[in-house]
C-alpha positions in Angstrom: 169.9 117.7 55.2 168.3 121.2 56.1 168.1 122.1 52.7 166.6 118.8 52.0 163.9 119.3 54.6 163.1 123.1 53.3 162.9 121.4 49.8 160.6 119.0 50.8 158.3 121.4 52.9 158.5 123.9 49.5 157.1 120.4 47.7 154.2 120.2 50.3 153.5 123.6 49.9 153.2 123.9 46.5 150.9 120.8 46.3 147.9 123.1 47.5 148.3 125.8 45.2 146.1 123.8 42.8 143.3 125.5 41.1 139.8 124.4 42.3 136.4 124.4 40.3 133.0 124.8 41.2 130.9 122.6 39.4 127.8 122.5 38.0 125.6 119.9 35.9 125.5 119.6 32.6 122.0 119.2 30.3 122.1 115.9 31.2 123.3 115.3 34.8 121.1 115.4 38.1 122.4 117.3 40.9 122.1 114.5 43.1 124.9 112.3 40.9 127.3 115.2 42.3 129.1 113.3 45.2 128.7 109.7 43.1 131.1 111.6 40.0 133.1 113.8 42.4 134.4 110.5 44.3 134.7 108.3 41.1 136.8 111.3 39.5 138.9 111.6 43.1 139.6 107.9 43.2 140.8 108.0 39.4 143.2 110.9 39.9 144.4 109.7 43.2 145.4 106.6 41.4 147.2 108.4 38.2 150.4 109.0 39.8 153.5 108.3 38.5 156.7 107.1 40.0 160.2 108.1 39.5 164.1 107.4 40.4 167.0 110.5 40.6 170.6 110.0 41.2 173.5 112.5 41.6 173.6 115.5 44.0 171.5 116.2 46.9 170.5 119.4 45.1 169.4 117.9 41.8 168.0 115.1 43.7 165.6 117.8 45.3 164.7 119.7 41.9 163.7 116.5 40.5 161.8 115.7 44.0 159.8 119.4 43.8 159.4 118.9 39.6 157.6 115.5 40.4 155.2 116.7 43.1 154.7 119.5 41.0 154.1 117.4 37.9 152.0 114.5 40.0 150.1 117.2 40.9 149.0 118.9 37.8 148.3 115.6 36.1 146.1 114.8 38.6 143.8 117.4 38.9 144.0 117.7 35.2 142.5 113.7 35.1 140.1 115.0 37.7 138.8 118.1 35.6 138.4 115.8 32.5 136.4 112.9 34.7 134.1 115.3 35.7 133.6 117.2 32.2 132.9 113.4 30.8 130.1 112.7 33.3 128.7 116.0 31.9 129.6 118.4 34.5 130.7 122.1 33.8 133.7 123.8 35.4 132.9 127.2 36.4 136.3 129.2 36.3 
């Protein structure tokens, strides 16, 4: 079970570690549309995730928990990156 917990905690953890932009408009985007996209993107990505189901050890139950937060994670912000780049806003790196 402690192992469990630390895993879990190590899964929280790692779900801030993603890479944030600053962005600004495009050609043809007004600065004021800026909280309008940002919300439409967030709302999108928050509602990409996917689901899953492990069975077998406590330890491989675990790795697959950390993979999927890991994996949730990335797609998401990746969704988020793309929403914004298609309502013509540029990610500075």
């Amino acid at each position: 079970m402690r192992r469990l917990v630390i895993g879990l905690a190590l899964a929280c953890a790692l779900d801030g570690c993603v890479p944030s932009h600053e962005w600004t408009p495009g050609p043809q985007v007004a600065v004021s549309d800026f909280s309008r996209d940002r919300a439409r993107c967030a709302m999108l990505a928050r509602d990409s995730g996917g689901g899953g189901f492990a069975i077998g050890p406590p330890a491989f139950i675990l790795g697959y928990a950390v993979g999927s937060v890991i994996s949730n994670t990335n797609r998401a912000q990746a969704e988020f990156n793309d929403c914004m780049e298609l309502n013509g806003w540029v990610a500075e790196r």
